[in-house]
DSSP file (Angstrom, degrees, kcal/mol; ACC not computed):
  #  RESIDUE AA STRUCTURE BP1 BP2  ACC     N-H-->O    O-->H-N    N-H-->O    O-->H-N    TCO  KAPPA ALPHA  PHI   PSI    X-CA   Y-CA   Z-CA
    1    1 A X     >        0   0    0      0, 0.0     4,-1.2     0, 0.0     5,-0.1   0.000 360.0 360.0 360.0 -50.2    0.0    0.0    0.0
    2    2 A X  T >4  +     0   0    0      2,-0.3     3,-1.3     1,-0.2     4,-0.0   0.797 360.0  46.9 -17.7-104.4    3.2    2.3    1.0
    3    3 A X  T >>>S+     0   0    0      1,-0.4     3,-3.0     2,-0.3     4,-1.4   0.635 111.4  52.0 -46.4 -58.6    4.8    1.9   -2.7
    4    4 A X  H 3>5S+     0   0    0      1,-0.4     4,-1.0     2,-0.2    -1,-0.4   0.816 110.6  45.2 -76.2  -8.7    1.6    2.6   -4.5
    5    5 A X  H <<5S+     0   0    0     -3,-1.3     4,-0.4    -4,-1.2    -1,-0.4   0.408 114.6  47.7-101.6   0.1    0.9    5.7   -2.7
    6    6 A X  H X>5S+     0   0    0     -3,-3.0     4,-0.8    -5,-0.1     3,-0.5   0.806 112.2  52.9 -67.4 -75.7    4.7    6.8   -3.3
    7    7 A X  H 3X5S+     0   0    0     -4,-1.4     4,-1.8     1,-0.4     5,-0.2   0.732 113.5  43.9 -78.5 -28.4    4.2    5.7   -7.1
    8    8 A X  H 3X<S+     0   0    0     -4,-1.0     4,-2.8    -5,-0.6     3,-0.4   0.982 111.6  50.1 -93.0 -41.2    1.1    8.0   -7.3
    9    9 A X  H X> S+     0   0    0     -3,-0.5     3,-1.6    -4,-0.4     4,-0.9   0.943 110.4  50.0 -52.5 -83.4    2.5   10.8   -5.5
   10   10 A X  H 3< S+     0   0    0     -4,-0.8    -1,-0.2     1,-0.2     5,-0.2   0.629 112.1  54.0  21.8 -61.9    5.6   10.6   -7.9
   11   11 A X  H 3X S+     0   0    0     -4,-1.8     4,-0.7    -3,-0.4    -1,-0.2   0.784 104.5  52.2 -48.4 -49.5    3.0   10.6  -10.7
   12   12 A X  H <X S+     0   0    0     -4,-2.8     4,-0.6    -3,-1.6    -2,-0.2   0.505 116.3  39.2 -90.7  11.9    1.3   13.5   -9.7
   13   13 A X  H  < S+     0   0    0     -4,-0.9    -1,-0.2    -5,-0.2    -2,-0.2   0.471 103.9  55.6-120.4   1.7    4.0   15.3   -9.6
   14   14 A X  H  4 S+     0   0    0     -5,-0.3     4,-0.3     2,-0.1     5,-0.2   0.377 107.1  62.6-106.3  -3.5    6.0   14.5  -12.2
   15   15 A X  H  X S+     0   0    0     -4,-0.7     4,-1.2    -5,-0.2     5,-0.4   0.982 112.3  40.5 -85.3 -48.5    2.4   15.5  -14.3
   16   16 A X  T  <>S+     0   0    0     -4,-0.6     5,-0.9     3,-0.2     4,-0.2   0.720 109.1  52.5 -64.2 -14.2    2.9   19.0  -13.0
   17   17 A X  T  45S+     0   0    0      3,-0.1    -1,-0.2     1,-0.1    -2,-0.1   0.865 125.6  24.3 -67.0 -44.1    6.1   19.5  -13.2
   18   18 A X  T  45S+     0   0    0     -4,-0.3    -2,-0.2     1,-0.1    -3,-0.1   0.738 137.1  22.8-105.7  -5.1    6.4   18.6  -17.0
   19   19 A X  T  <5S+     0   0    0     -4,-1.2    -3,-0.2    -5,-0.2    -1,-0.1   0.803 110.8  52.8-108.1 -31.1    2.7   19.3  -18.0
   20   20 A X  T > 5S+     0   0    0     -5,-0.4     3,-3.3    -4,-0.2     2,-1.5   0.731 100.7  68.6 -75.3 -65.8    0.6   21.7  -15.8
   21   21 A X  T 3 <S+     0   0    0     -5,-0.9    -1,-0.1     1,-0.3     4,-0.1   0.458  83.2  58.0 -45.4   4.5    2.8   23.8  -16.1
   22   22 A X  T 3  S+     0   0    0     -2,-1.5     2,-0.9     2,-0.1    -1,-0.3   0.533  91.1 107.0-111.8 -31.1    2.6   24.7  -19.7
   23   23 A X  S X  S-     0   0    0     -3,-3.3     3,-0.6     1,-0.1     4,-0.2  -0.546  82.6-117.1 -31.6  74.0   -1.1   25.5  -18.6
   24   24 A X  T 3  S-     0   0    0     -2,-0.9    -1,-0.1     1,-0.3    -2,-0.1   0.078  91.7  -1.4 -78.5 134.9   -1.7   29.0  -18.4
   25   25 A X  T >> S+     0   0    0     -4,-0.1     3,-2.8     4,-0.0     4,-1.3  -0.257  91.5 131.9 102.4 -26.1   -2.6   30.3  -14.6
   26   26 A X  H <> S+     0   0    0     -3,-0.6     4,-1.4     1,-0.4     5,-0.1   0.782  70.2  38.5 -11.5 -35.8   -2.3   26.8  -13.8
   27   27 A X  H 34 S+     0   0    0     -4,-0.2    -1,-0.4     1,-0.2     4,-0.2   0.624 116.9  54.5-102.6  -6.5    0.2   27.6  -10.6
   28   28 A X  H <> S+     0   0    0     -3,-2.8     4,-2.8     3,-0.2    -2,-0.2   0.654 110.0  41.7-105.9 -52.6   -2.0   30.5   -9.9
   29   29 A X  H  < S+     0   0    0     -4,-1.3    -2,-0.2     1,-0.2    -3,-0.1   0.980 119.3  50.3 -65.1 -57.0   -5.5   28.3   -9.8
   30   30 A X  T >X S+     0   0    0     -4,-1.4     4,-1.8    -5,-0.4     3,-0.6   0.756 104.8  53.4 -46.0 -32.6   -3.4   25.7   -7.7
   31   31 A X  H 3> S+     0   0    0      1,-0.3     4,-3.1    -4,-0.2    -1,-0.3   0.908 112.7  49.0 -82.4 -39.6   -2.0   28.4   -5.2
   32   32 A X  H 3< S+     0   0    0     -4,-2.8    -1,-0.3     2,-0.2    -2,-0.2   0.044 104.9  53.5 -88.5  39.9   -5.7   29.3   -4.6
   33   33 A X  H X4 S+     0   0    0     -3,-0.6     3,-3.5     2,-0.1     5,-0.3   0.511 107.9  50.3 -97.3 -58.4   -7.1   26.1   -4.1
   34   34 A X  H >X S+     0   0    0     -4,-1.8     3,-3.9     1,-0.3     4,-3.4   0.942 101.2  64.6 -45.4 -49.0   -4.6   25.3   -1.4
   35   35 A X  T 3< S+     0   0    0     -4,-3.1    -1,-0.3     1,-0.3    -3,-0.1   0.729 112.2  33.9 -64.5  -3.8   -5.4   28.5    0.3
   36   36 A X  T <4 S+     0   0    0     -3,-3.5    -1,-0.3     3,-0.1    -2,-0.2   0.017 117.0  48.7-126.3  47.3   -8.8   27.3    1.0
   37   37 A X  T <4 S+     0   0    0     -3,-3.9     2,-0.2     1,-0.2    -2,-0.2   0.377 131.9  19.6-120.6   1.6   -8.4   24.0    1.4
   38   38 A X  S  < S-     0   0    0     -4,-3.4     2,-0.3    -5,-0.3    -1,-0.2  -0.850  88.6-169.1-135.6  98.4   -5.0   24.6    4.3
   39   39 A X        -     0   0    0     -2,-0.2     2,-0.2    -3,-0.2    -3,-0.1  -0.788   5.8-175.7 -95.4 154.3   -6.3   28.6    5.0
   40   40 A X        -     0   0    0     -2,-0.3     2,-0.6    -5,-0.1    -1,-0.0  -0.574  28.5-113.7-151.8 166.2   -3.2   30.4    7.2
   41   41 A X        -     0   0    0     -2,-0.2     2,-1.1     2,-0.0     3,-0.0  -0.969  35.1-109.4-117.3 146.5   -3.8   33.8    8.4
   42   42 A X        -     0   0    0     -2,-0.6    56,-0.1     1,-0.2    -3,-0.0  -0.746  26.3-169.7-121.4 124.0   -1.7   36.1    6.9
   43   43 A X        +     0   0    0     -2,-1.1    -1,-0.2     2,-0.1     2,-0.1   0.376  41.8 127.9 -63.1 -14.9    0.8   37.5    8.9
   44   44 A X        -     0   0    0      1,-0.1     2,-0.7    15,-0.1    17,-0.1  -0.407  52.5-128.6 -63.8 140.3    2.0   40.3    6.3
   45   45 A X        -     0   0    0     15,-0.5    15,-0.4     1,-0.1    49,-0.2  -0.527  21.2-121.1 -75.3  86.7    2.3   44.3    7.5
   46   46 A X        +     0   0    0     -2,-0.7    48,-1.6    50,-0.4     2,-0.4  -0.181  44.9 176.2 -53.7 151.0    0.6   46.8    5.6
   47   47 A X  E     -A   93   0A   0     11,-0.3    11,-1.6    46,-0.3     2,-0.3  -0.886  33.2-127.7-145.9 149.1    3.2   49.3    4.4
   48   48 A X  E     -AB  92  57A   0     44,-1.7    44,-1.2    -2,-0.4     2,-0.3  -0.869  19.2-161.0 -95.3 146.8    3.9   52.3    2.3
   49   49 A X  E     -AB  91  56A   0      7,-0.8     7,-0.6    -2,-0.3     2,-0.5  -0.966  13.4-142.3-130.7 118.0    6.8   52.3   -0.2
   50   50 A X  E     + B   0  55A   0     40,-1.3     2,-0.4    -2,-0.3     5,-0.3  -0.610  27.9 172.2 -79.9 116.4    8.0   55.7   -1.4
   51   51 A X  E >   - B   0  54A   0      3,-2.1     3,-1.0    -2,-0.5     2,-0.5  -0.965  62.0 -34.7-140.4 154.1    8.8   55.5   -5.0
   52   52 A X  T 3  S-     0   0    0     -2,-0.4    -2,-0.1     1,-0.3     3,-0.0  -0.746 121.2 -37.4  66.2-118.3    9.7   58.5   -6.8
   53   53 A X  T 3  S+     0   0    0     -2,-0.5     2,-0.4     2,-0.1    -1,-0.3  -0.167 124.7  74.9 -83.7   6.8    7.5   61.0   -5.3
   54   54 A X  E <  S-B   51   0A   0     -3,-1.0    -3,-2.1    -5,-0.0     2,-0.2  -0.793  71.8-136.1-144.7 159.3    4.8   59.3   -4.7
   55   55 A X  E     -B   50   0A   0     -2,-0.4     2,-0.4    -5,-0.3    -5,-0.2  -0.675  20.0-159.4-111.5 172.7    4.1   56.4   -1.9
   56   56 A X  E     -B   49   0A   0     -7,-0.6    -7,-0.8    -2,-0.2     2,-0.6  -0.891  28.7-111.5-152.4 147.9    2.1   53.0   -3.1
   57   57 A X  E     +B   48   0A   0     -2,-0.4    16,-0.5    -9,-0.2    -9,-0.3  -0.636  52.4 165.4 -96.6  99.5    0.3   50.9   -0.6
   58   58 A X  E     -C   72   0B   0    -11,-1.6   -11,-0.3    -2,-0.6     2,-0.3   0.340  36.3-113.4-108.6-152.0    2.4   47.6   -0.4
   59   59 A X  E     -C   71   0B   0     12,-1.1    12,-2.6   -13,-0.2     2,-1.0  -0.846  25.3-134.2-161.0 132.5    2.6   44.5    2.1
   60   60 A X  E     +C   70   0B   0    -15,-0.4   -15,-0.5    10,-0.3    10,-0.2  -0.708  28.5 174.1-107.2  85.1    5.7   44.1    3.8
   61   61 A X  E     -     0   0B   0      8,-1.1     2,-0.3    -2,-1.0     9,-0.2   0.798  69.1 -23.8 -92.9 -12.4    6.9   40.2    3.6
   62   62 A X  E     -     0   0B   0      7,-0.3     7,-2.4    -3,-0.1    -1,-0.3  -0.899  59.3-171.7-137.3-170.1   10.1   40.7    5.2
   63   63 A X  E     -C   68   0B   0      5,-0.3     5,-0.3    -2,-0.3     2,-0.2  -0.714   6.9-164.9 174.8 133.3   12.9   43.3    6.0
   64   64 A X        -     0   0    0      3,-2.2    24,-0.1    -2,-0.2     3,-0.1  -0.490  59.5 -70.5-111.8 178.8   16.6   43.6    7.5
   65   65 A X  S    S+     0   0    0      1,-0.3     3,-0.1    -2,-0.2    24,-0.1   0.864 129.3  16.7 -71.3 -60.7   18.3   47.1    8.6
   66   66 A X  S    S+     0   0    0      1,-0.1    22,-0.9    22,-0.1    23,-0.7   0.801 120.3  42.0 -95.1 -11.8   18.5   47.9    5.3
   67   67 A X  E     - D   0  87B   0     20,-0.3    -3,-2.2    21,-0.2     2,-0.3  -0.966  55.5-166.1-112.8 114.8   16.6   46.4    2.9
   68   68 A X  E     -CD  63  86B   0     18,-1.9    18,-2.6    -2,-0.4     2,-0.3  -0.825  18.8-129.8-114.6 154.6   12.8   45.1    2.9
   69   69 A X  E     -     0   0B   0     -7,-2.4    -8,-1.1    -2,-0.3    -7,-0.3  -0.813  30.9-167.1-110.5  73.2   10.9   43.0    0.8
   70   70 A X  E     -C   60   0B   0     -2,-0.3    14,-0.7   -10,-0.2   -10,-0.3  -0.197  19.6-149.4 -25.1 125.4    7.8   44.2   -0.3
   71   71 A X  E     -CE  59  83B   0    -12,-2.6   -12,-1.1    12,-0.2     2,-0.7  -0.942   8.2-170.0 -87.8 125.6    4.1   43.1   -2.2
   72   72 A X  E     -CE  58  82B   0     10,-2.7    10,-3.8    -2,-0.3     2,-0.2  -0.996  13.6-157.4-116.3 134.1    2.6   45.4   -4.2
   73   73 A X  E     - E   0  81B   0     -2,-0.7     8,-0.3   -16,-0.5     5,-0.2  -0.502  18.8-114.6 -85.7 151.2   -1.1   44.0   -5.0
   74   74 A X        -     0   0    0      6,-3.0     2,-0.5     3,-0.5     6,-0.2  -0.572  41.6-102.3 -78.9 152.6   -3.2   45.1   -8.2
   75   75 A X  S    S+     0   0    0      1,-0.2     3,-0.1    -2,-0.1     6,-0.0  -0.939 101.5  11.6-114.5 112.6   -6.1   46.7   -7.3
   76   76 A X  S    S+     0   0    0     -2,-0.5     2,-1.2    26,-0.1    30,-0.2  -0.860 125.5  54.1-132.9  -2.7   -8.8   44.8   -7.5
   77   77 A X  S    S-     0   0    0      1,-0.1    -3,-0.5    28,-0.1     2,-0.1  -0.768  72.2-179.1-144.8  85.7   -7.4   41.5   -7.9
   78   78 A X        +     0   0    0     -2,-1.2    -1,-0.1     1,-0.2     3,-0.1  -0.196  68.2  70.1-114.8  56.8   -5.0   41.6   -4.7
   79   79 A X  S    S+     0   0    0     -2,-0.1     2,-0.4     1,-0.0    -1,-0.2  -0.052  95.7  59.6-114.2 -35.9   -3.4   38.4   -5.1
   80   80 A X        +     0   0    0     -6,-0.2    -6,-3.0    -9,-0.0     2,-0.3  -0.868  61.8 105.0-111.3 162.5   -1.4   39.5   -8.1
   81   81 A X  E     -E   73   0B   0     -2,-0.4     2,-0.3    -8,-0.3    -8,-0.2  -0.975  62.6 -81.1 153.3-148.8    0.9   42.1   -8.3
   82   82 A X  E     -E   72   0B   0    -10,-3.8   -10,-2.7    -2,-0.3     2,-0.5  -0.764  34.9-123.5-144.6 175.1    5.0   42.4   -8.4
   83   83 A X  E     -E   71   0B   0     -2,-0.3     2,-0.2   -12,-0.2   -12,-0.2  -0.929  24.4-161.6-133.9 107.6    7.4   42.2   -5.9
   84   84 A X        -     0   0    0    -14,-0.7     2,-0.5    -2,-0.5   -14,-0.2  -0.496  25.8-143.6-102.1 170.4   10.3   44.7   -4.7
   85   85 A X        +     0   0    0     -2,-0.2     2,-0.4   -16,-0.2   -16,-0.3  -0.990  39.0 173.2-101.3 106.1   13.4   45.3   -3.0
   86   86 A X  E     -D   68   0B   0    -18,-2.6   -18,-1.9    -2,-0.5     2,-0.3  -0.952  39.7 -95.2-124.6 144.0   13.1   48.7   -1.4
   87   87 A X  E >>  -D   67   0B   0     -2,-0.4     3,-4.0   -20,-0.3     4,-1.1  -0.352  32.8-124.3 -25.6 101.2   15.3   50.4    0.8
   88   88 A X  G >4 S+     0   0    0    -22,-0.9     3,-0.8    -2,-0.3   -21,-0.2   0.895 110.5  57.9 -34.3 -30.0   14.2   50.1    4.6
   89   89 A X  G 34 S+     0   0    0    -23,-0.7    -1,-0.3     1,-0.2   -22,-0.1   0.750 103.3  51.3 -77.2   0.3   14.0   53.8    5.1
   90   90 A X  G <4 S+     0   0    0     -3,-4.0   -40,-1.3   -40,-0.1    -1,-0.2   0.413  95.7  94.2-102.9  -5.4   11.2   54.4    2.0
   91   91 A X  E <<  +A   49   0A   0     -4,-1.1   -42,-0.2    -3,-0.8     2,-0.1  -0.448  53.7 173.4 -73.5 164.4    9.1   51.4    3.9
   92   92 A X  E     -A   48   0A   0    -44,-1.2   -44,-1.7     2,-0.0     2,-0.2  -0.432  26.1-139.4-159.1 100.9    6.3   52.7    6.5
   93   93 A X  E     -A   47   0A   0    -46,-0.2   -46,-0.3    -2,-0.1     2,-0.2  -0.420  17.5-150.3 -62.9 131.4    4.1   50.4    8.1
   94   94 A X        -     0   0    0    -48,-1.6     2,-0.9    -2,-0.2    -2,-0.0  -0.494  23.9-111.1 -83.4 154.0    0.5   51.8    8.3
   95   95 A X  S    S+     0   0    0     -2,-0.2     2,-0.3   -50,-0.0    18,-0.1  -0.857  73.9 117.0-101.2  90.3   -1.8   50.7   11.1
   96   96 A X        -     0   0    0     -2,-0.9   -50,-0.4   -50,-0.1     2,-0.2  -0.997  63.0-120.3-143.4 151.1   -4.3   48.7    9.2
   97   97 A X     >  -     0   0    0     -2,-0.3     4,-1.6   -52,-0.1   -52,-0.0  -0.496  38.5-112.3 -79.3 159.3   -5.2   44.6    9.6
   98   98 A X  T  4 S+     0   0    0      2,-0.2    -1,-0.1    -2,-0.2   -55,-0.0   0.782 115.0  63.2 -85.8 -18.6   -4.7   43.2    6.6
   99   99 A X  T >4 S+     0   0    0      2,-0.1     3,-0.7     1,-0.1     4,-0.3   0.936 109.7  43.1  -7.7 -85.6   -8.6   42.6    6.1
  100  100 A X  T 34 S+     0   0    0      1,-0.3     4,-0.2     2,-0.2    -2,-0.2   0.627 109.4  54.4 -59.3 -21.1   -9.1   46.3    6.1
  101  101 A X  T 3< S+     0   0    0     -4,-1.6    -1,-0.3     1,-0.2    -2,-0.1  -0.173 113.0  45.9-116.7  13.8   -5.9   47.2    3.7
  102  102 A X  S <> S+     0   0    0     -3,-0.7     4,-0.9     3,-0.0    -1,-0.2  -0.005 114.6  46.4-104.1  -3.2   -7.5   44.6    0.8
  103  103 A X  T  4 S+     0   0    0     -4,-0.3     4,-0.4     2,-0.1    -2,-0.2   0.504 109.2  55.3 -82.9 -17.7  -11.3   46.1    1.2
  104  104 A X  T  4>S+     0   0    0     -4,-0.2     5,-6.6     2,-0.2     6,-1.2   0.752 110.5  44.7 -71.5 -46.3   -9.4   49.3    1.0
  105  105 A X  T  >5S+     0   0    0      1,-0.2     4,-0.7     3,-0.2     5,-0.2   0.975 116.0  47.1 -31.6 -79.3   -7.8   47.8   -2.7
  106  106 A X  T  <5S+     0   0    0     -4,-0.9     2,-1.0     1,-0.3    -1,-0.2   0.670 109.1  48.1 -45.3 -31.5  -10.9   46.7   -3.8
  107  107 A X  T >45S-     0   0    0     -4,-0.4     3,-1.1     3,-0.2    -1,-0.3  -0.258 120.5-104.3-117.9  66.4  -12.8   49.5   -3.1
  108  108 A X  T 345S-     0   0    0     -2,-1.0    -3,-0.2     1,-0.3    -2,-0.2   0.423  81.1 -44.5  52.1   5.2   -9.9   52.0   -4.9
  109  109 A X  T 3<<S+     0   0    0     -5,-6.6     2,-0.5    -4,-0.7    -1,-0.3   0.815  92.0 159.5 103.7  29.8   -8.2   53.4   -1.9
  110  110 A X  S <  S+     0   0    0     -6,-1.2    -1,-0.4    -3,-1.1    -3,-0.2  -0.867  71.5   2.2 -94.9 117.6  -11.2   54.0   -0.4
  111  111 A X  S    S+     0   0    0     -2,-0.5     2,-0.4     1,-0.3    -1,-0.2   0.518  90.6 163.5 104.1  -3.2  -10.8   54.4    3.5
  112  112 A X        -     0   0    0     -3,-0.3    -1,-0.3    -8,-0.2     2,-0.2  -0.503  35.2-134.4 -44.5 104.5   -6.6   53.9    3.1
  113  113 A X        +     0   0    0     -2,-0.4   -19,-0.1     1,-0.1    -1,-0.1  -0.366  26.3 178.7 -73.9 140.0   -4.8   55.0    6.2
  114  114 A X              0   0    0     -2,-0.2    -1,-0.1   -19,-0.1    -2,-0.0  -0.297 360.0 360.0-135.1  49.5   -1.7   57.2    5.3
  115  115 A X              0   0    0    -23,-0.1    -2,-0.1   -20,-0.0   -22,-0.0   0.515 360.0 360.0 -64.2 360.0   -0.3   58.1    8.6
């Protein structure tokens, strides 16, 4: 019973690796199934990130004395978006839950704390 349940995990993973993947969103549909079927709370900081002139409302996924690691989400679709390297000193975490700072996306900046 072991081996066939190694031989089918094996299977199903050597069919995404060399097959799904050619699928377009495929790792994108896959990442949101796991998150509601193992849901996590998510622990990320809402943040400001100065670039240019201008600030843009981020998530803060880590950060060391000088350097932080940044999300910025698309608005409305705030599960996609790009990923920076910013200088710690252009970061500023905002006092929002991370609830309220994604209802804030969706609804355009609406109700965005800027402290």
């Amino acid at each position: 019973m072991l081996v066939r349940f190694t031989l089918v995990t094996k299977a199903k993973e050597w069919v995404e690796n060399s097959v799904l993947n050619y699928v377009p969103n495929y790792a994108k549909y896959k990442a949101k199934m796991l998150a509601k079927v193992q849901p996590t709370k998510d622990e990320r900081q809402p943040a400001l990130v100065e670039i240019n002139d201008y600030f843009k409302p981020c998530l803060i996924v880590s950060s060391s004395d000088s350097k932080t690691i940044v999300f910025i989400p698309s608005s409305p679709d705030t599960d996609n978006g790009e990923v920076l390297i910013a200088d710690s000193r252009k970061v500023k975490a905002i006092n929002m839950d991370i609830v309220e700072f994604k209802n804030s996306l969706l609804l355009s900046g609406k109700g965005m704390k800027y402290n």
